[in-house]
C-alpha distance (Angstrom), angle and dihedral (degrees) to the residues before:
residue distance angle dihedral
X1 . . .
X2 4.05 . .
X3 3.84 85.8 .
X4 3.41 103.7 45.9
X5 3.75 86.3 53.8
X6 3.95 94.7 45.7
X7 3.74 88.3 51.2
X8 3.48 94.5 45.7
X9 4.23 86.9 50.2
X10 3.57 83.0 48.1
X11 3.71 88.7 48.5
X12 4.12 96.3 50.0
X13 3.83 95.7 41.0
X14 3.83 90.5 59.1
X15 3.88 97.9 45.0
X16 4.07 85.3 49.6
X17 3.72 88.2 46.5
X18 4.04 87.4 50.5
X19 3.45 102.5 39.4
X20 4.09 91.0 51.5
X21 4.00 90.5 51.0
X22 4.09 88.1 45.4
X23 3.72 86.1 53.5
X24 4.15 89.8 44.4
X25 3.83 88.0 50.2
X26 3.80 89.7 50.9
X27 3.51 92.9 50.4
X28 3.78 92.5 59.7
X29 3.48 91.8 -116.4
X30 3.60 94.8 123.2
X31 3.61 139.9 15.8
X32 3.87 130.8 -91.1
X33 3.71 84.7 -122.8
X34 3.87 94.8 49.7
X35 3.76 85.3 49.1
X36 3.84 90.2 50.0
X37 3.87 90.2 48.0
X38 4.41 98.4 47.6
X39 4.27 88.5 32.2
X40 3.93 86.9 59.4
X41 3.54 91.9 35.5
X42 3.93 90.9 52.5
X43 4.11 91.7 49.5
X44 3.61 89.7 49.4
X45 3.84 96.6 54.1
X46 3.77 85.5 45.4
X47 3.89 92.3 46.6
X48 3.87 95.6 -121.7
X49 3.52 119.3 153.3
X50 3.85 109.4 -153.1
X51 4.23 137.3 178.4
């Protein structure tokens, strides 16, 4: 049960982390490639695999 929840904290922290760079990107704050760059960056730390 402890890992399930971990992962699942693991899970939530990344989506928040992702969702507040999506809405920096949006914003104009950064570039689409600097989003590119810390998104991939993010999903590697997390080790998610994405197309």
């Amino acid at each position: 049960m402890e890992i399930q929840h971990n992962e699942k904290s693991k899970e939530l922290e990344l989506t928040k982390k992702l969702a507040v760079l999506g809405w920096i990107m949006r914003k104009e704050y950064i570039s689409m490639d600097e989003y590119s760059r810390i998104k991939r960056k993010l999903m590697n730390e997390y080790d998610i695999v994405s197309f």
